[in-house]
N, C-alpha and C positions, 0 to 999 in steps of 0.2 A: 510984571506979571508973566510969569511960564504961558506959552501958548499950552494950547491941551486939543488931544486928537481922538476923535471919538472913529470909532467902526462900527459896519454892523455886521456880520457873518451872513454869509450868503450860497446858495447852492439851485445849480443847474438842474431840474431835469429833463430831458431829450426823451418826452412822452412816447410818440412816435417821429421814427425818422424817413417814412414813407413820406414818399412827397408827388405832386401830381406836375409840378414844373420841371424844367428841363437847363437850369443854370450853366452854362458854361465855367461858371469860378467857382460852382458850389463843391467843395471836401464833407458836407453835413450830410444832406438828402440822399437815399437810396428807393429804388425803384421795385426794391427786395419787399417784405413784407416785415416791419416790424413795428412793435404794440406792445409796452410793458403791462402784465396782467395786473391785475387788482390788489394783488395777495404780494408781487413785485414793489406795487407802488408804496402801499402801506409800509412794508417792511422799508424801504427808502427812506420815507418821511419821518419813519420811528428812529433813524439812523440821525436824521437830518437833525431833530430835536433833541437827542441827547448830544450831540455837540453844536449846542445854543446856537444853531441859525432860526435867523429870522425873517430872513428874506429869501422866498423861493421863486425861480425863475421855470416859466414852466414851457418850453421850447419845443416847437413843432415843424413838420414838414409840412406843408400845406395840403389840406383836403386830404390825409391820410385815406382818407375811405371810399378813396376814390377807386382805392384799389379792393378790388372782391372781398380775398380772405380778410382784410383789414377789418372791413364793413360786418363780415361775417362774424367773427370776432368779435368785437364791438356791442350786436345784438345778445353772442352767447354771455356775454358780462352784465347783460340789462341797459344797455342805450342805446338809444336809437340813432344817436349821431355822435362823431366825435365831440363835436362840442359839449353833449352831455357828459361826455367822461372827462373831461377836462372840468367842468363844472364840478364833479363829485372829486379827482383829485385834488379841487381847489378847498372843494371844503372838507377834507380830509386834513387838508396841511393848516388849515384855520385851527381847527380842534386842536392840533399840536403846539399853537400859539405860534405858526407861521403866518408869513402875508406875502400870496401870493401874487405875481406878475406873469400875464400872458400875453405870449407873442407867437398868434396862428394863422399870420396873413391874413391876405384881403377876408372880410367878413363881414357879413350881412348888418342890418341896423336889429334884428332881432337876436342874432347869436351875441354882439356886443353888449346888447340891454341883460342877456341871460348869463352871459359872465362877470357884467357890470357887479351882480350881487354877491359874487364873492371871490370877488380880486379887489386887489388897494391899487391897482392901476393895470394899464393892456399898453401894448408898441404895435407897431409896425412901421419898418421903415421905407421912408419913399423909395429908398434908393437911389433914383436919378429922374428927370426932369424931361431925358430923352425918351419918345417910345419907339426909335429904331434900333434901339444898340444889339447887335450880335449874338452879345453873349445872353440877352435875354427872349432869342428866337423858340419858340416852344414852351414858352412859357407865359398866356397872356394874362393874368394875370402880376403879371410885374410891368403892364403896362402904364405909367404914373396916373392916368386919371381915375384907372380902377383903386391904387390907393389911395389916389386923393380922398376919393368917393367914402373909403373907409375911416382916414383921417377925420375928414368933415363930420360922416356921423356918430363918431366917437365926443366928437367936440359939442355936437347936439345935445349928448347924453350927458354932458359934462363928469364924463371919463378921466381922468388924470392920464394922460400920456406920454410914450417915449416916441420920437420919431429918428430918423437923420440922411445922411445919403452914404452913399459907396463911394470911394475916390479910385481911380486906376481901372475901371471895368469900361473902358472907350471914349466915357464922356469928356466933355472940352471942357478948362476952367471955366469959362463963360456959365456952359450948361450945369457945373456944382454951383455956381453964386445964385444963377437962377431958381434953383432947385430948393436952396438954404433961404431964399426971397418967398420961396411960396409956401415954405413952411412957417416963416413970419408972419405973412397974410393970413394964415390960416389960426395962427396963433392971437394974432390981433382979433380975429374975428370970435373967438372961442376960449382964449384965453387957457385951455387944457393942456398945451405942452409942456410940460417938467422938465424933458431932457431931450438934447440935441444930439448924436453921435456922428463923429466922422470916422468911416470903417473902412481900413484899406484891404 
């Protein structure tokens, strides 16, 4: 019997790339102001679905609106938070007969339940297991029990998730195995993780 290889077409979009942390290894996040408009994203998504994706990946800086014009922004398109507009591009790309996936950092047990309803799963990855490392100074939320906290409550809500860790950003082998160990427990406990990433 031929093996046989299925795909599924898939496409990124980089909502906003404002971010309120301060990465040492980060190439993505800018401190600039950026926020695709409405009239942007649609026309995206119209792109996305005539060439049959079906998987959309919807990737953020964290807390975009942390920053003023962001926030300001945000209100003049009709939401009151990012998360709401992430919610509307989500169901924007549904209509299309896309299925969306969101990864917006650490976030509340309410923003998770409000994008639970229209995404086919959410990430966020641990990263690492240490909360000293260097390159994550200025940015506390990449503290690990902040996302544990988010892992957890995603797991509550029985969320489909993606998680995994960083390899090479200071941590010791020790602290990946640790790291890959409490995403297991968390998994045992919840049973929500899909997918594991190691991201150098």
């Amino acid at each position: 019997m031929r093996p046989r290889v299925t795909f599924s077409r898939n496409f990124t979009l980089s909502l906003s790339r404002t971010c309120r942390c301060y990465c040492k290894y980060c190439a993505f996040a800018t401190h600039k102001v950026h926020l695709y408009r409405p009239d942007e994203v649609l026309r995206i998504l119209d792109r996305a679905a005539q060439r049959h994706v079906k998987e959309l990946l919807v990737l953020t800086g964290e807390r975009p609106e942390h920053n003023r014009e962001v926030a300001e922004r945000l209100r003049d398109y009709g939401h009151e938070d990012f998360t709401a507009y992430v919610a509307w591009t989500c169901e924007r790309a549904l209509e299309r007969g896309l299925l969306p996936h969101t990864n917006l950092g650490v976030l509340g047990r309410d923003d998770l339940a409000r994008l639970r309803e229209v995404t086919a799963s959410q990430g966020l990855m641990l990263e690492s297991i240490n909360p000293d490392l260097v390159v994550h100074q200025g940015s506390p939320t990449k503290h690990p029990q902040r996302r544990i906290e988010t892992i957890a409550a995603a797991g509550e809500l029985r969320i489909p998730f993606t998680s995994g860790i960083l390899v090479g950003i200071g941590e010791t082998e020790d602290e990946r195995v640790a790291a890959l160990q409490r995403l297991a427990e968390l998994q045992a406990e919840y049973g929500h993780i899909q997918e594991v990433i190691l991201q150098n």
